[in-house]
N, C-alpha and C positions, 0 to 999 in steps of 0.2 A: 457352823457359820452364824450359828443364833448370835444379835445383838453387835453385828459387821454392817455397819455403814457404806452403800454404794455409791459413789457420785457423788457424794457430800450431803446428800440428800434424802436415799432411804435407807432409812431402820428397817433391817430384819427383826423380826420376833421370831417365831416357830414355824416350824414346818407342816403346812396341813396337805399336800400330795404329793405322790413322787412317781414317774411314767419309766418309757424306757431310755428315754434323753434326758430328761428335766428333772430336776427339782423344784414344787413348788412351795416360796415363802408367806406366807404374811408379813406385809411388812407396814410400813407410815412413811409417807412421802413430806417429810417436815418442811418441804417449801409450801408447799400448798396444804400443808396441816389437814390431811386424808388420809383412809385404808386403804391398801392396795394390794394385788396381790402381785409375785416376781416370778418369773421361769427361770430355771440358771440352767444352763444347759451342763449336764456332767463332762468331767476331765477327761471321760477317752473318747469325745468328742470336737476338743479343743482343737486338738493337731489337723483336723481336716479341714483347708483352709477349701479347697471347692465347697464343701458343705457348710462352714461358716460364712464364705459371700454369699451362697444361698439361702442361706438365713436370714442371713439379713435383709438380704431384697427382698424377699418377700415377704419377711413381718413387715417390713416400710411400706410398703405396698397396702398389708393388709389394713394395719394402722389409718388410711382412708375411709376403712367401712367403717360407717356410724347408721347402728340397725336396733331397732328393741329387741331385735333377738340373734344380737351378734354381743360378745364380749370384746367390749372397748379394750385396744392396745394404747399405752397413754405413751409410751418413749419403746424405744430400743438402744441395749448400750452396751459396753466393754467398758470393764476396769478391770486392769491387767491380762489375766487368763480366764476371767470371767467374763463371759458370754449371757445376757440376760435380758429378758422381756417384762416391762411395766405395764399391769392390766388391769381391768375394772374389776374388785375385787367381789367373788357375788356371794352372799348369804345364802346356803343352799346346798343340793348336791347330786353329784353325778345321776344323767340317768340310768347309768349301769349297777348305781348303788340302790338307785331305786325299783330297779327291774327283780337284782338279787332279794331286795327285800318285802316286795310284792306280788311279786310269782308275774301270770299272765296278768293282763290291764283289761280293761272291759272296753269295747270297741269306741263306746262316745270319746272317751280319754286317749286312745289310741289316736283317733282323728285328731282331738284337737292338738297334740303337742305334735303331731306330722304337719301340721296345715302350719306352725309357727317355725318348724325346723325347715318345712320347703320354702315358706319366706325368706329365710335369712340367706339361703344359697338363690333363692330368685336374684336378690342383690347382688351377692357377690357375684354371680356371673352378668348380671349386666352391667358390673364393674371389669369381668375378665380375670375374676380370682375364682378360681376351684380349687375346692377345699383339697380332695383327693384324700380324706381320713377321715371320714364322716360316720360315726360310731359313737355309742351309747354314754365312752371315757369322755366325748369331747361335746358332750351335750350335758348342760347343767341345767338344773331344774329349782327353781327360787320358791320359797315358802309359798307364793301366790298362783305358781305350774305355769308359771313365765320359763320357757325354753330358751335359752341362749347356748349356740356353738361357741365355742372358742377353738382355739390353735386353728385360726385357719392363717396360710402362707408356711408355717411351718411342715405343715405335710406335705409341698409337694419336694421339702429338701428331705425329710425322710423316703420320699417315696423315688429319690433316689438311688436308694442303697437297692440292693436284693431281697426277695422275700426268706432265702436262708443263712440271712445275717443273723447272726448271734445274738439278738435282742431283742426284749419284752417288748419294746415299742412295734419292732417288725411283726414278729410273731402274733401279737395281740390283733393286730389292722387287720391279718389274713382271712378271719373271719368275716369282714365284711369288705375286702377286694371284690373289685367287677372281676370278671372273665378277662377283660382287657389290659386289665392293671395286672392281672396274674400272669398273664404270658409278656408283657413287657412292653404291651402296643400304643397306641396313642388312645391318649387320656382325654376325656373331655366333659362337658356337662352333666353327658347320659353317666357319666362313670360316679358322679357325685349322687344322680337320680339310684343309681341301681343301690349305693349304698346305703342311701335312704330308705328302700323298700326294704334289705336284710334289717334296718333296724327297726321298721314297722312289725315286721314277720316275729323277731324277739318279741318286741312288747306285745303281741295280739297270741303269743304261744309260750314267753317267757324261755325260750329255748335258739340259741340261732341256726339255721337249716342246715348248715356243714360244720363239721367238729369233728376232729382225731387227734392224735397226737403229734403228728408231725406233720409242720406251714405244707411242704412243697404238697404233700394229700390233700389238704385244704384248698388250696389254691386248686387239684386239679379237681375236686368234684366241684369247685365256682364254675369250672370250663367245662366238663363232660356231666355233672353229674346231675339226677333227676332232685325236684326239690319236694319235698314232701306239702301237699295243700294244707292251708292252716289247718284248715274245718277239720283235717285227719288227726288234726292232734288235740284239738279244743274242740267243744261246744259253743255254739255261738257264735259264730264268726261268720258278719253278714255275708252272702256271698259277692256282691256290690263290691266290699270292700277286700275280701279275698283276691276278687279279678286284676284289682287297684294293685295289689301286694306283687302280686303272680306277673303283671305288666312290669311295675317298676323294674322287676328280678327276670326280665326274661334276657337269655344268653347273647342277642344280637340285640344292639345300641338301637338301631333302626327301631324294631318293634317296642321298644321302651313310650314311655310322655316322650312328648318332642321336647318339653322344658320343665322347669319347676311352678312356673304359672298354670300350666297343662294340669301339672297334678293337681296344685292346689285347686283348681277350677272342678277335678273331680271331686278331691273330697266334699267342698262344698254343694256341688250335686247330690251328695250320699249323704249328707248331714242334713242340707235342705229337703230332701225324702222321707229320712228320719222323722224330720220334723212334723211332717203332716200327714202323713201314713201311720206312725208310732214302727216300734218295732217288729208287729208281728209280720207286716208284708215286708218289712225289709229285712226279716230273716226269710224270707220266700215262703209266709203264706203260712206256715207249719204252728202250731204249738210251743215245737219241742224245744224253741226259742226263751220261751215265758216257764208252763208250769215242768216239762221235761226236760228240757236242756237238749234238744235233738237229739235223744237220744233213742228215737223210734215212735210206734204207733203203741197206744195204751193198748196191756194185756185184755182179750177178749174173755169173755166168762162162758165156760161150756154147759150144757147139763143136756139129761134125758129124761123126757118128758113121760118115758115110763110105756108107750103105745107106739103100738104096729101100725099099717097102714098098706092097701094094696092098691096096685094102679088101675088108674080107672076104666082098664081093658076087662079087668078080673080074672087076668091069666094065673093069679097065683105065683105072679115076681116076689121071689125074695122078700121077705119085708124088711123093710127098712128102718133106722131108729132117727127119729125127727132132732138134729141139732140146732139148738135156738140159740142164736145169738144175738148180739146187740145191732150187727148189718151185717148182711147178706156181704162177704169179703168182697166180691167180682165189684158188685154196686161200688162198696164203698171206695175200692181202689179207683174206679171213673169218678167219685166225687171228690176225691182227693187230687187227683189230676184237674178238674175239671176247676177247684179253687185256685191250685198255683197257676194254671193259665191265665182265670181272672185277675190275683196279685200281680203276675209278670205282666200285663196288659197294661194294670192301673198304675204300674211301678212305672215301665216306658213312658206313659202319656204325661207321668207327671217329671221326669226327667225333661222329655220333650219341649214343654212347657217353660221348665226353668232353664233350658239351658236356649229358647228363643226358638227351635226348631220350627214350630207354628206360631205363624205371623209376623208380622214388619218384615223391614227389607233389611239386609246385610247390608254396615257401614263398618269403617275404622274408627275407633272410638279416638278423640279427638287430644290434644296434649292443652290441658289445664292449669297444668306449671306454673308460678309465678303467679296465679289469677289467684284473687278474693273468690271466699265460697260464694258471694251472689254475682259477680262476673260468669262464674264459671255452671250459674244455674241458669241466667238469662241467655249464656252460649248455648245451654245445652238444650236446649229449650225450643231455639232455632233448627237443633240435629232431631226432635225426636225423642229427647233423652233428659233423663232424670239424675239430678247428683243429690250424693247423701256424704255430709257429712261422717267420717271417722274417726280419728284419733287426732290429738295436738302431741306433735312430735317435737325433739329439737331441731334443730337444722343452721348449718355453719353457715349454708348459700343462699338460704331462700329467708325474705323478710317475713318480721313477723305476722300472723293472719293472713298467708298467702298459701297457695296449696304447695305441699313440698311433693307429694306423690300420689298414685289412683291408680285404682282396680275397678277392672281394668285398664293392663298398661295402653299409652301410644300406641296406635295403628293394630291392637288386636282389633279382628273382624266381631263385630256384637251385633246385634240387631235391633232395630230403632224401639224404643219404649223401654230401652235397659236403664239399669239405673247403674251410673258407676259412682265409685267410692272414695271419696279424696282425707285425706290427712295434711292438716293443715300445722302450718310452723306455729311454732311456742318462741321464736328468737334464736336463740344459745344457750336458754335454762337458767336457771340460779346457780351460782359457783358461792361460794366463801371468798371473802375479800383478802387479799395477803396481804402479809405485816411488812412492809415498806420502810420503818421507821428505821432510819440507823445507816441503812441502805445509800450508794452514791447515785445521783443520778442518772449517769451514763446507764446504770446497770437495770435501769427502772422497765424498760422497754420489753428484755427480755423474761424477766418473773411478771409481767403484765400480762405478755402473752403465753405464758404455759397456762396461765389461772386463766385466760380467756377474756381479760378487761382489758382496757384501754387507756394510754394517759391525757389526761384532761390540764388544765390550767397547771403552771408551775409558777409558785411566787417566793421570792427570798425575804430573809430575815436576818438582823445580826445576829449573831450568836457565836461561842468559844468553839463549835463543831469545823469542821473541816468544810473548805467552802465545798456546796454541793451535794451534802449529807439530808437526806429527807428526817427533818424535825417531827413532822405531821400531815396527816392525810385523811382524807373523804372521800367515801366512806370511811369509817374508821374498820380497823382490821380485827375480821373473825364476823364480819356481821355476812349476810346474806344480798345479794346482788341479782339484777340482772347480767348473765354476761355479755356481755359488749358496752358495759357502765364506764364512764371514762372516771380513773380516780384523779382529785385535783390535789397536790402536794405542797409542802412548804419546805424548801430546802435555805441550808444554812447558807449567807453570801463569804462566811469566813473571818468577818471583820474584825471579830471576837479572838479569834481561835489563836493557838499558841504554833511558834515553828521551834524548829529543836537546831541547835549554832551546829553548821557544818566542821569536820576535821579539815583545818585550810594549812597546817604547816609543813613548808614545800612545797605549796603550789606557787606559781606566779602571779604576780595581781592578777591578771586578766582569767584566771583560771578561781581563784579565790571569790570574783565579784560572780563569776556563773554559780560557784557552788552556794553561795549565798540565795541568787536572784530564785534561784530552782528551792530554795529553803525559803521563802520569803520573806526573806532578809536582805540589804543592801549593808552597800562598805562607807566605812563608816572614816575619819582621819587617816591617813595614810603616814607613817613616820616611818625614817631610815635610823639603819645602824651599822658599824662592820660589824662582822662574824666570821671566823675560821671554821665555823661545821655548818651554815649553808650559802651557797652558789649566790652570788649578784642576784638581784630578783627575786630570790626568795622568802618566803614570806618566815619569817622568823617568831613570829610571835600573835597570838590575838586576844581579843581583850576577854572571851570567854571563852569557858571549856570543850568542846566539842560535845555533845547530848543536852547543852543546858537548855531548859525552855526559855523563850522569850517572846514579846508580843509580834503579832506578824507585823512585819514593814519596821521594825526596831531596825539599825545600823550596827555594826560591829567593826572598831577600830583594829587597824593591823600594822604590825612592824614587818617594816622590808628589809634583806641584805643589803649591802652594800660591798659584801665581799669581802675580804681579810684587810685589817686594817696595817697600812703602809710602814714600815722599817722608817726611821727619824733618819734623816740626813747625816752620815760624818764629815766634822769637819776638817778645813785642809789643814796640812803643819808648817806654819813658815820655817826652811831653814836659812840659818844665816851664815855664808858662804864665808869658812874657814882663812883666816887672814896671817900667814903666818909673822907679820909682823905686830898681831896683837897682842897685848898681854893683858893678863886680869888687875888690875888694880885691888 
């Protein structure tokens, strides 16, 4: 399919992946002069017209989220038997490529691309998309460890079929199906959450917790089977963050995070711990974190001091051989208890702390939407409450310099003296300006708005182009924009331009002067003639050839029938009436 033009519009190049439905292309979206990448969904595919309308709806669907850590869908489309998705195309690559070629991850890195993957489905479900395929193939990871999902709405039309469907796609997912998704139940948030946790559990062990050979066994240890704790398979592994793993993954939805904000609001508990503890109390106090890897208590060193000793009764007990060591074992086991009490003590109170337990009152954090950062600092202000700027995001709805979103969301419960976190609009970003030139104007509208601009001022010009023909434009095309920049054009009025003489013979005048008026041309002297090969009325002749160019609004002269031309009168025979008394002389 290399070097097959879609839609008029994109060039494939080469194939950089392929799943158990799709094929993916790189390709160039020559309207908009960009990289892209294409899903085409494979041929035994095509026939299932339930699973093609669900396809589509829900890439349409999906195609609304705009997330930094969701991959943009830009079109969805069909040409002919080809079924295919337009996407942001990312520099980068799977985390599953990254997992195989990494081994386990180390826990800070762990957090952070889960704290970015649970963002992106936070959105999507308070949009009311769930991904339902949430795995390591459909998380991409950009040279910078910017995390983007992709295919999401596509899963929930694979997650249609059966899990002993015959395909890589099905097969593959089963490893990280909920319990619920495996027996066929209803699906919901928690089911996106739980999947999240099997692919934390990979990255923090490099291994995922159920594996066999065959889905339907798969699927049933997700629903009966015990799951092995990280820590049992690595070293390292906070316990904080095991609990995180162990909840997301636990067998009833109930006992999961209530949402993706839930978890993210852990993680950042355990990262903000991190932070100000260091590691050795947030691996519980121990060493074996830093110079041992938990991998026990350092070997004691034995010896004998070479002397006896009797007890101070002086009965003549046995003697004994004096073992010195580094601590008395009984001691040190109490002092080793006696330190993880104190970390576990210092660990809670500074959780408590961060997550508002002690002090101020419970409120709803307040909706900031649409406010300037210093609006929404002098509100906050009035609550008790501190805002911090975040990120400058794009944003289709929200004006530039206003907030587009905050962490915490609307109406979560926080406690007064929090500080939430707002991400404020950039506009619609910088787009590349498109090349207009050539283009009619009717058509201007719709390549305005896939590039994300706007039309601005139109003014005409003579010129030999076709009236309506954009001459030139501002921006000029290929430069850098604001999107929502109105471009201002100059189209041709036509004045110039050439028409091509219509085929008018056989038509009737009144059919001759349309084909003309619609050529813009008008008629020109009208002259009759007979003719025996065309009809009264018809037009017999014109003064040019059909195709010839001529200036617009020129005239062209036509000869009419006038029908066959009339038989000459015969004339009469005088006779002169036989006299038989005449004679000839």
């Amino acid at each position: 399919m290399s070097n097959k033009v879609l839609a008029g519009r994109y060039e494939l190049f080469e194939r950089i992946g392929e799943g158990g439905m799709s094929v993916v292309y790189k390709a160039k979206d020559k309207l908009l002069n960009r990289f892209v990448a294409i899903k085409i969904l494979k041929p035994e595919f095509i026939n299932d017209h339930k699973f093609i309308d669900s396809f589509r709806r829900e890439s349409q669907a999906a195609a609304s989220l705009s997330h930094p850590n969701i991959v943009n869908i830009y079109d969805v489309g069909r040409e002919g038997n080809i079924h295919y998705i337009v996407m942001e195309l990312i520099e980068g690559r799977t985390l599953s490529d990254y997992i195989k070629a990494q081994g386990a991850m180390s826990y800070p890195k762990v957090i952070a691309l889960s704290k970015q993957i649970a963002a992106a489905l936070a959105f999507a479900h308070k949009n009311h998309i769930i991904h339902r395929d949430v795995k390591p193939h459909n998380v991409m990871i950009t040279p910078n460890g910017t995390a983007k999902i992709t295919d999401f709405g596509i899963a929930k039309a694979v997650n249609a079929a059966t899990i002993v469907d015959n395909t890589e796609g099905i097969i593959g997912s089963v490893h990280y199906f909920s319990p619920e998704q495996a027996r066929g139940g209803y699906v919901d948030e928690k089911s996106d959450i739980y999947s999240l946790g099997i692919v934390m559990y990979e990255m923090i062990t490099g291994r995922v917790p159920f594996d066999g050979d065959n889905p339907v066994n798969i699927a049933l240890m997700h629903i009966n089977g015990e799951m092995i704790p990280p820590s049992k398979l690595v070293d390292g592994v906070p316990p904080a963050l095991e609990h995180i793993i162990l909840k997301c993954t636990d067998k009833y939805p109930v006992n999961r995070f209530a949402s993706a904000e839930e978890l993210i609001e852990a993680l950042n508990n355990l990262e903000f711990v991190g932070s100000v503890v260091g590691n050795s109390v947030l691996m519980g106090g121990s060493q074996g974190a830093q110079g041992n890897s938990g991998r026990g208590p350092i070997a004691e060193t034995d010896y004998d001091d070479g002397e006896d000793y009797d007890d101070d009764k002086g009965k003549g007990r046995k003697k004994q051989k004096k073992k010195k060591q580094g601590m008395d074992p009984k001691k040190k086991k109490i002092i080793i208890i006696a330190a993880a009490a104190v970390a576990a003590l210092v660990l809670g109170l500074i959780i408590c702390f961060a997550t508002g337990v002690f002090g101020g009152k419970e409120i709803e954090a307040p909706n900031f939407k649409n406010m300037t950062l210093e609006e929404a600092q002098l509100a906050a202000e009035e609550l008790d409450l501190k805002v911090k700027m975040g990120d400058e995001v794009v944003s289709e709805d929200v004006e530039k310099g206003r907030i587009v979103s905050q962490d915490p969301a609307e109406g979560t419960t926080i406690k007064t003296g929090s500080t939430i976190r707002v991400n404020i609009s950039k506009g619609l970003g910088d787009g590349e300006v498109p090349d207009l030139t050539g283009k009619s104007e009717s058509d201007l509208s719709s390549y305005l708005d896939a590039a994300g601009f706007v039309l601005g001022s139109v003014r005409t010009k003579a010129s030999e182009e076709e009236e309506g023909t954009v001459l030139s434009q501002d921006p000029a095309p290929g430069t850098e924009a604001e999107k929502g920049t109105a471009i201002n054009v100059v189209v041709s009025d036509g004045s110039k331009s050439k028409a091509t003489v219509p085929y008018l013979i056989g038509k009737s005048i009144g059919e001759a002067e349309s084909a003309l008026s619609q050529a813009g041309l008008s008629r020109g002297k009208v002259s009759y003639d007979y003719s025996s090969t065309y009809a009264e009325g018809e037009v017999m002749w014109q003064q040019y050839e059909a195709g010839a160019p001529l200036d617009k609004g020129s005239s062209v002269k036509i000869r009419v029938s006038k029908g066959p031309k009339p038989e000459p009168a015969t004339q009469p025979t005088t006779t002169v009436p036989e006299d038989p008394d005449y004679e000839d002389e």
